[in-house]
N, C-alpha and C positions, 0 to 999 in steps of 0.2 A: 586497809581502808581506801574506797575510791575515792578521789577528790572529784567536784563537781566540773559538770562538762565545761559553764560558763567561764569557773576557775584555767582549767586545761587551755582554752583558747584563748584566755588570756597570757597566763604563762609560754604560749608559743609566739605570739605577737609580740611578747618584750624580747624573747629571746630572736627574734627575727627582727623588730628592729635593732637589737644590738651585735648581728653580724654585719659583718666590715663588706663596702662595698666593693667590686670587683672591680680589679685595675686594669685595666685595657691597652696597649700599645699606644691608641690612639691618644689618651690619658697623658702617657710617657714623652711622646715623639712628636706629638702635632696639637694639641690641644692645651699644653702648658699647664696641665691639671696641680701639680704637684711643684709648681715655679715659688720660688721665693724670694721675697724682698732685697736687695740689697739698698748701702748707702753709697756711692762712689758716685763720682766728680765733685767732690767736695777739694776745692783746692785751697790750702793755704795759704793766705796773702802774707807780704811779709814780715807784717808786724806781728803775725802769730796770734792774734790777737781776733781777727777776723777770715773767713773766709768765701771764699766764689762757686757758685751753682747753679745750674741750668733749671730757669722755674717759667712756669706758664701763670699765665693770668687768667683763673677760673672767669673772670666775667668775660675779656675779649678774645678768651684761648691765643693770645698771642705770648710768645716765649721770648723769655729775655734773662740774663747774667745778670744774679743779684749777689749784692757784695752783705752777707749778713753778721752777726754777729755771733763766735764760739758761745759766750757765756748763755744767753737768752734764745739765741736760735732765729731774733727779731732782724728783717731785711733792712738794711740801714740803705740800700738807696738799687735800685736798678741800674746797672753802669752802660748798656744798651739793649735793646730790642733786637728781634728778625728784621723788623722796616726798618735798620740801621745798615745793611749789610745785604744789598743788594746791587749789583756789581751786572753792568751793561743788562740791567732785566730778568737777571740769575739770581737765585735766592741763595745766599749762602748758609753754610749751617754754624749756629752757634760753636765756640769755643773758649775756653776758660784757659788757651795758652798764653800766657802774657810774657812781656820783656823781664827785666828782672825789676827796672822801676818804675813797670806798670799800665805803663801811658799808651801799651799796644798788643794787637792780640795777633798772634799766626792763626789764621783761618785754610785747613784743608779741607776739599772740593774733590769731588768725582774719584773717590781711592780704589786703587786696584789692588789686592795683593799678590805677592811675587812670591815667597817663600813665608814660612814660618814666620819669621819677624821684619821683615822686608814688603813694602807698598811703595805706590808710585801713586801722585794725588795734583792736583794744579793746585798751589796757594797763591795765601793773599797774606796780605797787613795790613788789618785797622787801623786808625788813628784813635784814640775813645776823645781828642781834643777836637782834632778838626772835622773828625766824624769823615774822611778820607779813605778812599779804599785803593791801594796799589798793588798790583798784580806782580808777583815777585818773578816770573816769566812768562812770555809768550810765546815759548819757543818751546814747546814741550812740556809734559809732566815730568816732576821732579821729587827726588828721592831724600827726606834726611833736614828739611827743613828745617835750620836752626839760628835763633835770633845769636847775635855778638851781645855780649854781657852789658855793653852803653847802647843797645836796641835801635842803632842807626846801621846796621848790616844784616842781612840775611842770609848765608852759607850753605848751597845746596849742592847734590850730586843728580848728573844729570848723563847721562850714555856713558856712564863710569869716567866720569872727569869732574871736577868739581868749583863749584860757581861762586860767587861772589856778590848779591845785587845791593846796590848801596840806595840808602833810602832816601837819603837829601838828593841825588844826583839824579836820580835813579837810573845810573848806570851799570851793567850788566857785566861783571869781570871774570873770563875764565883762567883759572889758577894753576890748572893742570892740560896737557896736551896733548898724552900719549893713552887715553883712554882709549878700548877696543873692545869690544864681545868676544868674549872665552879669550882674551888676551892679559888685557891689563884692567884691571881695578882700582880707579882713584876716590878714598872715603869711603866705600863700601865694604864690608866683608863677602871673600868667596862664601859658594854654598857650606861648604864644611865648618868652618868657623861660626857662621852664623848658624849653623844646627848643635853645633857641641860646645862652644865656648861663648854660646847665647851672645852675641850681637850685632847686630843688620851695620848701623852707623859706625864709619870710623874714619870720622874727625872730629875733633873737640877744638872749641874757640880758647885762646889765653886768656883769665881775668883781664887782663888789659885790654883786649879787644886789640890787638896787636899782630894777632898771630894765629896762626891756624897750623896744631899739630893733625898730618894724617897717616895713615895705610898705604902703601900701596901694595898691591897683590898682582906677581905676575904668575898669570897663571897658563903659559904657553908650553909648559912640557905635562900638565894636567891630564891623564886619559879623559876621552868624550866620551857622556855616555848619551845614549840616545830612546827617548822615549816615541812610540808612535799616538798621536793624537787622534779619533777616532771621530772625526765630527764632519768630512766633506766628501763627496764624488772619491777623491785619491788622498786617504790619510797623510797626514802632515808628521813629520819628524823632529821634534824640540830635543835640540840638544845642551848639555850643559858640562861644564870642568868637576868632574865626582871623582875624586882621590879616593881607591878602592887601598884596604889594609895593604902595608907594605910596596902602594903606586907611590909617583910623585907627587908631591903637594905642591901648593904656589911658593914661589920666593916671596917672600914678604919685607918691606922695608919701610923704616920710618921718617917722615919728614917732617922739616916746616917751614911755614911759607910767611914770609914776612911783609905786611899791609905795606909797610911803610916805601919801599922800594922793589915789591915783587920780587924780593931772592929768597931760593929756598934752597934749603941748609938740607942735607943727610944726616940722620942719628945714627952713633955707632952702638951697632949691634952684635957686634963682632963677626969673626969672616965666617963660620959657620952658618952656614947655607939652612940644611935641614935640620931647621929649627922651629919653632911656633912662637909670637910674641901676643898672650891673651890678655893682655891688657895695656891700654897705656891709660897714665892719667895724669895730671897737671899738679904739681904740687902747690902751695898758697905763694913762691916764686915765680912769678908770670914767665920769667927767663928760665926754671927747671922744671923739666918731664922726667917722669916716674914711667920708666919701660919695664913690663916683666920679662923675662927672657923663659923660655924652655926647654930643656932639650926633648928632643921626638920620644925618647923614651916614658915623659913625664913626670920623671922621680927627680929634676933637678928644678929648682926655680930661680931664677936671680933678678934681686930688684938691681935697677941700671937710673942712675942719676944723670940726666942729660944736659949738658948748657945750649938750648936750640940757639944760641945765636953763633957757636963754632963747632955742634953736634959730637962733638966731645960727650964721653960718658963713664962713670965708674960704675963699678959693682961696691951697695952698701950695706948687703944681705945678700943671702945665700940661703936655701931650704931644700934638704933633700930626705926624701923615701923611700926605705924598703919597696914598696910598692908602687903609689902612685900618689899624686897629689891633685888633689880636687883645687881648681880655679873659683873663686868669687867675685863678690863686687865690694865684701868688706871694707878695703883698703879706705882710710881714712886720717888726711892731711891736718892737722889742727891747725888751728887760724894762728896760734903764736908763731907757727913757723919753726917749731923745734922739736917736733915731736908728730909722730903717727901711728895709727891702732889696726890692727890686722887681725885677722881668726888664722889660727893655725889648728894642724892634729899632733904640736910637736909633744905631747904625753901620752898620746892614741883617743885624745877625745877635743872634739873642735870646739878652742876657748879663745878669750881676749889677751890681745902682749898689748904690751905701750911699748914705743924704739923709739930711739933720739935720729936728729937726720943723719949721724953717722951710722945708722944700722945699728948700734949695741941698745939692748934692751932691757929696758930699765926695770919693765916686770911684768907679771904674769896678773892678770887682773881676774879672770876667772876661773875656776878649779872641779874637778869631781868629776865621778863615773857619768856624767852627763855631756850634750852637746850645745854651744851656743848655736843655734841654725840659721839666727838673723840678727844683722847690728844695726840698730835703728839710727843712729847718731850721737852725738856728743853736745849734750848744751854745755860750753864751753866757760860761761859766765860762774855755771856751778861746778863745772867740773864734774857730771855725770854721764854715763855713759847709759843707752836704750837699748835691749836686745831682747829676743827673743829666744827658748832655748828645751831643752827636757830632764829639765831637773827633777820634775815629780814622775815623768815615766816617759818613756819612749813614745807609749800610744798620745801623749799628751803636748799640748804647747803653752807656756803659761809667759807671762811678761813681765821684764824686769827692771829695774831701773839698779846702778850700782856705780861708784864713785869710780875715777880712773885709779885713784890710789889701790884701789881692790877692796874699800870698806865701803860700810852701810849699805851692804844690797838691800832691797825692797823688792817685794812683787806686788806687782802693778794688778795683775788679773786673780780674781778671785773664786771666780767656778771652775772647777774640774772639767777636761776637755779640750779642745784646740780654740784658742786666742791667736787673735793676731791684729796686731796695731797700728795706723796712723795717726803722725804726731804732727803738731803745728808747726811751724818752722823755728818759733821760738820755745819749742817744747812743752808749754804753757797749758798747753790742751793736747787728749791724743781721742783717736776714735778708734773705739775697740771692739771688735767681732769677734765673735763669743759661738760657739757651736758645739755638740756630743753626739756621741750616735741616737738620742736619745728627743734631741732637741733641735731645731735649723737657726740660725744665725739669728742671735740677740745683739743689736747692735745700740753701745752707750755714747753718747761723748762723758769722759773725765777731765779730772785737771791733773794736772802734774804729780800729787800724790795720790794719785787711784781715787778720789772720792769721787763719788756719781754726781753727775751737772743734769745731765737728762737721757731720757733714753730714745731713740735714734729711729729704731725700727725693731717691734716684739717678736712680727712674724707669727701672731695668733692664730691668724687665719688657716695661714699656710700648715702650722701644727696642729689645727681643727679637721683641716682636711686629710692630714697623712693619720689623725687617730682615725675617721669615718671609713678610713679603705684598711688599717688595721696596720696602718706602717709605726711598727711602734720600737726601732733600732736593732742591732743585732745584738749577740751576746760573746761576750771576748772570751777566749781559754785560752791556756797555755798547756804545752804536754811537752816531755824530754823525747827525742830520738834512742835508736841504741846507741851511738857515742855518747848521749850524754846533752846534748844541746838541748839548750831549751827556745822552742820554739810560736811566736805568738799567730794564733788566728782569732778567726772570728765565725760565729753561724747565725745566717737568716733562716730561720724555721716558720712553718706557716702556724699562723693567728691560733689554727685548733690543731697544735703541735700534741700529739698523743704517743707519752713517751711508751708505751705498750705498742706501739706500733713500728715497724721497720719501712724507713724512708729512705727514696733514692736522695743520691748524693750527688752534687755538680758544685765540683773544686774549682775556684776562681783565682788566676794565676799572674804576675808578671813578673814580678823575680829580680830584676837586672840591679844592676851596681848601684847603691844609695836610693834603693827609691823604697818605697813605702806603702802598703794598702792598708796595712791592720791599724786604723788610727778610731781615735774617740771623735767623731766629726759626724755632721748631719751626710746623711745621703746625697749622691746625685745623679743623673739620668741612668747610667749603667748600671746603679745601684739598687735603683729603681724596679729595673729588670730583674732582679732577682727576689725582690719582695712579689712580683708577678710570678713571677716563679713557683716563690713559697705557694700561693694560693693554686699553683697546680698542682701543689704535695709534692713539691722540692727542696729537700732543705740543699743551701747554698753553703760553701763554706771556704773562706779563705783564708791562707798561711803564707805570710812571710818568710822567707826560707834565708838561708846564710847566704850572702851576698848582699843583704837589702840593707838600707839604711838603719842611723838613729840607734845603733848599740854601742858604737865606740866602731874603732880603727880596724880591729883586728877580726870584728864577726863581720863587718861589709868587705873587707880585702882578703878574705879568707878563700875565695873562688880564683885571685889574682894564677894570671899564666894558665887557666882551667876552668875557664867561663863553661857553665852548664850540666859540670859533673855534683859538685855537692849541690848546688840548685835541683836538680830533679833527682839524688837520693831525698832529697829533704820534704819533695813534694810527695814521692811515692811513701817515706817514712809518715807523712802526713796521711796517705788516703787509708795505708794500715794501722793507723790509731782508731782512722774513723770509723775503721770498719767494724772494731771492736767495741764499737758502743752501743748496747742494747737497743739505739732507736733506728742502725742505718742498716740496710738492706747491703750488705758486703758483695755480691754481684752486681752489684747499681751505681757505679761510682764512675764517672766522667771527670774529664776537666777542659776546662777551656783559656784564650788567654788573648792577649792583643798584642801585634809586636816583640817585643823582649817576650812577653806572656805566651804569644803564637808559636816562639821557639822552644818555650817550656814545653806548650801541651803538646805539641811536633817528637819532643824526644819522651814524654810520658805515655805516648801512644806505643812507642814503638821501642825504648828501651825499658821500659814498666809495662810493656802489653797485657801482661799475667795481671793486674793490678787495675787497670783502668778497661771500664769497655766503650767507652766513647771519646772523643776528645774533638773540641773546635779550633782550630790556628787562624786566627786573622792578622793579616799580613805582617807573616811571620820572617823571620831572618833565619835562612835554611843552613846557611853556612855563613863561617862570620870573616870567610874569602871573601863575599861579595857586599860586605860593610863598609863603611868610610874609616877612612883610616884613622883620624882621631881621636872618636869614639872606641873602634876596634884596639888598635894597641895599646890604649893609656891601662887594658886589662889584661892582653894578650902579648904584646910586644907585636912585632912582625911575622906573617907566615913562612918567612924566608928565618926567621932566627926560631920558632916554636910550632914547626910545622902539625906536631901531636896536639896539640893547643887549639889548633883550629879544628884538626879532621877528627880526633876521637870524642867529639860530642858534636857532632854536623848531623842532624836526624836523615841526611839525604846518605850517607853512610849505614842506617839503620833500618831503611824500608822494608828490605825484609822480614822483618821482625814485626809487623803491623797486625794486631789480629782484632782489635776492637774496631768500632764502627767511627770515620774519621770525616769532617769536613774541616777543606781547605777555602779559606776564602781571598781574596787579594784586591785591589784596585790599579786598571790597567797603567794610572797618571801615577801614582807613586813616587815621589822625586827622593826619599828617606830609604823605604825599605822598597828596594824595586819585583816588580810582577818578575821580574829573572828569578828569586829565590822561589817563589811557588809553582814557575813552572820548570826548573831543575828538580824540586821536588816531587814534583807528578812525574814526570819522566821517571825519578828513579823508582816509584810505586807502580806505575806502568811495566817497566821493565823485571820490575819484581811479582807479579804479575798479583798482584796485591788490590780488591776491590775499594774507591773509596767515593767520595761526592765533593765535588768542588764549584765554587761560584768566582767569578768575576764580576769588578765592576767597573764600567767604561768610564774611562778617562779621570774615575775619583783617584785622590790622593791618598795620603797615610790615613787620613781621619773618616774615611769613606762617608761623606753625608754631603747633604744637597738635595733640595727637592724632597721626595719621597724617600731617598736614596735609605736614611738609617732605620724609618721603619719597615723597607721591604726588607732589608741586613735582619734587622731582628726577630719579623717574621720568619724569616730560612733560617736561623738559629734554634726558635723556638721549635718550630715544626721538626727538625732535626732530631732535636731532645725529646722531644714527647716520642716521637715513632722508635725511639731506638735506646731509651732509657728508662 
């Protein structure tokens, strides 16, 4: 039977407005099509009770720090304005950094960034009483800004020395004197530390406001390395101290510096030189520092109890590994003074101890084939402790509340997916974000036992718009290897996935030590790219391989001493599962990767050639001789003690072996993964007389973007894949 014409075009008009519209780069990269809501600078004041945020006045758009209320969400009072904070005819910008008792804000001005976590900025200091504004230097920008715990000092690092401005005097004291470039470091971390053991700052004030513990870093036997800056008439040369695998590192040594008569003490750290110290921290005795000690190998840790007033120190703990041992920020002093809580992997899955200050441990607070990932804190009044963790699955993050005794857990979050939590400071209230592959960030405030108070931010919008383009999450599998491993990925397939059809394939890669792709979370930018993708009739597909986080001890340290060999069986075992799946075109299978991910697709190109016929490397690490030493041997040891370790899985060893279609891409400014690893690697393709396509990009860093910068990157991506896949 024919149906009626009127019928037929109507039937093609519902079906035409119900396909998804088309995602575009400019969508992606420049138009913020697909952005979403968040809640942050939400700060907690200290009653826990209330907190501070940056709000505008719809009637006279003038922006001002309103101090409001957790429970109602109602503004209990504006604490200043813009027209508060205007400084010689300078408009400064809002801040929500206060002392600790309130009465004053650090305002940073004109920031520049320096590294990763590292800027330089001119501050200032509000008064909110006298409505006062004092310039914490005039003598340069200043690195590290931070109030004394009685908010009458200010303690900054300025050409690697470290400052002191007192705010009743306002006198300006330098505390330190042997500061230098690429010499000495007073309060700051060198480049290495501040990329692998995460922190720019290093000096911290005594509760007392007494004392100031720091760093110093000499970093004068450091190799230079040298980057060329590409911006005048005659290229300029920025150099900096990069401790390549098995170079020298800085000496590093601890101090502190006493207000009261400017002497400063040495902590013993003992005589061993080549060592790393990744954390110090202050214990709730103003008179003792908590030093970690390392040795270079990684696998030893030792907590060191200091008296900074005769730098005297014991050892009150000790941790060591098989392997290697992951550094955090866990570590947590309780306020009675008798006791401290730490994450350890000491049963092969990272959980909570409680230890007395003599180092013996009184117990194990959390247990099972899972991982604590985050400790929120301790409300001490209850005796509970706040973490986050993967008890319901790896791809998952869920939230927990659970006594220090080790009874009455609770979980706090209640949708399947990744949560993750800020609490008030008296635990009272937390604000929880809530995400799936499925959904973008639901954000609640609660109260202390998970009941809903209000909800924060839906993100309707943003989920109206990723259904109208047909972004509707990926789908998770798992598949065993032949050894036996089981392994999780994930695939983006396009909106009119037709499984009677065979589809090209583009594997999405990173790989490296504890890190993670296959999670249950909303998309983002890069992700994005792949749902663009789908709708070129791409299905996308990413696999977690052995090395990567979030399974326990033994499947992320399993690549230990042999970075890169089970990572790329595991990838190539991956693209041969997919090939046997009735919907993939088994000649069609590429992959690509970033960094860690750019060394994956580098050696899938070329020791999986048979396997892959495309592959992208963005600035990738060709060899892990030319990594920092930190990062390098806490996997590898030294190339001097595992020289096989490094060279049998270096893809610049492999060039000849290259037979699919390859682009290299790199950024000239790279101070992380330097343009030396991509152009040793063209060399050795050159030489092997091996055709392939490569980009450069002037003076960008790791992150290649700026300007135009990441949508012209994704264009040469795109256009790539399409002509050659």
């Amino acid at each position: 039977m024919k149906l009626p014409l009127i019928i037929l075009m109507l039937m093609g008009s519902t079906a035409l407005a119900q396909s998804p519209k088309n995602i575009t780069l400019e969508d992606i990269f420049q138009k913020g099509t697909f952005d979403t809501k968040t809640v942050s600078g939400l700060r907690s004041l200290r009653d826990g009770k209330t907190y501070v945020s940056i709000e505008s006045n719809p009637e006279t758009k003038i922006a001002y720090v309103a101090k409001s209320n957790y429970r109602d969400g109602k503004i209990v009072e504006a604490i200043y304005t813009e027209k508060d904070i205007i400084f010689k005819g300078k408009k400064l910008p809002l801040s929500t950094d206060f002392n600790q008792d309130e009465t004053k804000v650090l305002i940073a001005a004109d920031s520049e960034p320096i590294y990763r976590r590292s800027s330089k900025a001119n501050y200032y200091v509000f008064d909110l009483a006298s409505k006062k504004i004092t310039e914490v230097s005039s003598k340069g920008k200043q690195q590290f800004a931070t109030f004394s715990p009685d908010g009458s000092k200010v303690a900054f690092v300025r050409d690697n020395n470290i400052f002191i401005k007192d705010l009743l005097n306002l006198q300006e004291v330098q505390i330190t004197q042997d500061g230098a470039s690429n010499k000495i470091i007073n309060g700051g971390a060198d480049w290495v530390y501040e990329e692998e053991f995460a922190f720019a700052k290093a000096f911290f004030w005594s509760s007392d406001s007494k004392k100031i513990a720091y760093y110093k870093f000499n970093e004068t036997e450091v190799p230079v390395y040298s980057m060329t800056i590409f911006e005048q008439l005659y290229p300029r040369e920025y150099q900096y101290k990069y401790p390549k695998a098995g170079e020298k590192n800085s000496l590093v040594s601890i101090h502190c510096y006493q207000l009261a008569d400017g002497k400063t003490t040495r902590i013993e750290v003992g005589n061993e030189q080549n060592q790393y110290i990744p954390r110090i921290k202050w214990t709730q005795n103003p008179n003792l520092l908590c030093v970690l000690r390392m040795n270079r190998h990684q696998n030893k840790l030792d907590y060191l109890f200091a008296d900074v007033t005769t730098g005297t120190s014991k050892v009150v703990l000790t941790e060591e590994n098989k392997y290697y041992i992951n550094v955090n920020d866990d570590l947590t002093f309780l306020q009675n003074g008798k006791q401290f809580l730490l994450t350890s992997e000491h049963d092969g899955y990272n959980h909570l101890y409680l230890y007395d200050m003599d180092g013996n441990k009184i117990r194990q607070i959390t247990a099972g084939a899972w991982l604590v990932t985050k400790l929120y804190g301790v409300n001490e009044k209850t005796g509970t402790a706040y973490y986050q963790s993967t008890e319901k699955s790896p791809l998952q993050r869920d939230i927990y509340a659970i006594d220090v005794t080790g009874k009455n857990k609770k979980q706090l979050s209640n949708s399947p997916g990744t949560n993750s939590a800020t609490f008030s400071t008296d635990f009272s209230y937390y604000i929880l974000n809530h995400s799936d592959t499925h959904s973008p960030a639901y954000i609640t405030l609660n109260d202390k036992d998970g009941r809903l108070v209000r909800v924060l931010e839906d993100n309707k919008k943003a989920k109206q718009i990723a259904d109208q383009y047909g972004i509707k999450g990926s789908e998770f599998f798992q598949f065993s290897t032949a050894n036996g491993i089981n392994l999780n990925g994930y695939l983006v397939k396009p909106v009119d996935f037709d499984p009677s059809k065979k589809y090209p394939v583009l594997m999405y890669v990173y790989g490296g030590p504890g890190s993670q792709n296959v999670t249950d979370s909303w998309t983002g930018s890069r992700s994005l790219w792949f749902y663009y993708l789908a709708q070129k009739g791409y299905i996308v597909a990413c696999i977690d391989n052995r090395g990567t986080g979030f399974r326990g001890e033994e499947f992320q340290k399993s690549t230990y001493l042999n970075l890169g060999r089970l990572e790329t069986e595991d990838q190539i075992e991956g693209a041969k599962w997919l090939s046997k799946q009735p919907y993939v075109d088994p000649e069609r299978i590429g992959i690509w990767g970033w960094s860690y991910g750019g060394y994956m697709a580098s050696l899938c190109i070329t020791r999986g050639a048979d396997i892959f016929k495309l592959a992208i490397a963005v600035a990738p690490v060709t060899t892990w001789r030319y990594y920092d030493s930190i990062y390098t041997e806490r996997y590898l040891r030294t190339p001097q003690e595992n020289p096989q370790g490094y060279d049998d899985n270096s893809p610049i060893n492999y060039a000849d072996r290259l037979k699919g279609k390859f682009l290299l891409i790199h950024g000239t400014g790279d101070d992380n993964v330097h343009f030396q690893n991509s152009i040793m690697f063209s060399e050795a393709l050159i030489q092997a007389n091996k055709p392939f396509e490569q980009a450069y990009y002037p003076n960008k860093n790791h992150g290649i973007h700026g300007g135009n910068t990441s949508i012209h990157l994704y264009n040469k991506m795109t256009d790539f894949i399409m002509k050659n896949l």
